[in-house]
N, C-alpha and C positions, 0 to 999 in steps of 0.2 A: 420503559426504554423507547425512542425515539429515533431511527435511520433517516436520516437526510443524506442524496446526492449534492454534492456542493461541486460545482462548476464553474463559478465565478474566482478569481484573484483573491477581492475582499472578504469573499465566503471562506477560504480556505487560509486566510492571513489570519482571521480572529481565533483559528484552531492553534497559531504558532505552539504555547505550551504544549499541548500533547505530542506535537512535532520532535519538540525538546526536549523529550523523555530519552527518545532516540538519537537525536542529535543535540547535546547540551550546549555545542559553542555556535549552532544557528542562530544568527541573527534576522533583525527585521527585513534590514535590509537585502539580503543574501536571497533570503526565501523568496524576497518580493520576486529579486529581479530574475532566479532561477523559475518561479511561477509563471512569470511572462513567458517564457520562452516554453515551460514546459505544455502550457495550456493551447497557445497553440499546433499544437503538436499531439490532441486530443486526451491530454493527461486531466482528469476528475478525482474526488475525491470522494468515499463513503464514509459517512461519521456515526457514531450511535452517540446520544445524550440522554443523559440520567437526570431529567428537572434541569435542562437547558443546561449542565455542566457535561462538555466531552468526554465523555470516557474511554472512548475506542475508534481510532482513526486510517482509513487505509486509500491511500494512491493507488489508482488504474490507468491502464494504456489501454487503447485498443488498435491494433498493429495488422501487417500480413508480412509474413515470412515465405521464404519458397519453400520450406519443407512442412508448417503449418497451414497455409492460408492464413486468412482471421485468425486473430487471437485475442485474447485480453491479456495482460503482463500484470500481476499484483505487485507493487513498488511503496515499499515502509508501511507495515503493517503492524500497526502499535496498540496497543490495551493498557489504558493505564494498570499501573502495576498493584492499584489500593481495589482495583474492579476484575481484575481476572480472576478465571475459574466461575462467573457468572454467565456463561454462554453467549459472550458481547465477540469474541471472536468467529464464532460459528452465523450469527446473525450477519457480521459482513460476507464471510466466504460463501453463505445463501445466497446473500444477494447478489454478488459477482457471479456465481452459477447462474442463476437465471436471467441474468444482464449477459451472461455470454454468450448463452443459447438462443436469447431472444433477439441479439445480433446475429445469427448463423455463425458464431466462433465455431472452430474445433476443437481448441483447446486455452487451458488456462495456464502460462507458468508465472514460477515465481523465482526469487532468490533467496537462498536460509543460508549465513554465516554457518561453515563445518563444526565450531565445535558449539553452533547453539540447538543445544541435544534438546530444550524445552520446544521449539517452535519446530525442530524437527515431528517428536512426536505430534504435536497439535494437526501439522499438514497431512501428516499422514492419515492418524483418525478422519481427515476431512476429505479423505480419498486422493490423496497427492502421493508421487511419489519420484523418486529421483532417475532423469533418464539420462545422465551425463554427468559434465561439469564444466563450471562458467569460468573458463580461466580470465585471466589479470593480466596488461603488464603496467604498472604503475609506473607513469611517469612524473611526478608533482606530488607526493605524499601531505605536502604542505598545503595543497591546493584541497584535500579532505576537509570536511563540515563533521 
């Protein structure tokens, strides 16, 4: 296994598939021009590859909030589904730890869908835990990838 930080547009466009695991109706185009925008904006990506195919892909922010300072934000955190339970999850959230710390972050969060009971427990074994809730108000249901 293989971690790369991918930083670049083209770097994080060649991953689309594992994207799509997540998102099935993302298109090329979509990603591209949400990547523009997101990248400047300090959005990266960490990949792990098995023999140059992706296996496990995860978006980061790094942010300051007034009730945080620094932070890092984890944003679509995917394993393919034929490679999980191989510890390719645990190898990103390391590496987001110590990319957070080595930033002077305080903290790390993230966002877990309420009834995805599987990535609930994984966060948690990886020392995460629930301080709130991220409410919604959806305007454009249509406007979802």
């Amino acid at each position: 296994m293989k971690l790369v930080e991918l930083t670049t547009v083209p770097e994080m466009l060649a991953q689309i598939e594992v994207m799509q695991h997540l998102y099935p109706k993302l298109t090329l185009e979509k990603y591209e021009s949400y990547l523009q925008e997101m990248v400047r904006h300090n959005y990266k990506q960490v990949a792990v590859f098995d023999n140059d195919i992706c296996v496990g892909l995860s978006g980061f922010w790094t942010a300051i909030k007034l009730w945080t300072g620094k932070y890092i934000e984890i944003d679509n955190f995917i394993v393919h589904s034929e490679h999980r339970s191989k510890g390719i999850g645990k190898i990103m959230t390391d590496y987001i730890d110590v990319k957070a710390k080595a930033e002077g972050c305080t903290a790390i969060v993230l966002d877990a869908f309420t009834g995805n009971f599987t990535a609930h427990r994984f966060y948690y074994n990886q020392g995460y835990e629930p301080r709130g809730f991220h409410f919604l108000k959806m305007l454009n249901e249509d406007g979802l990838t």
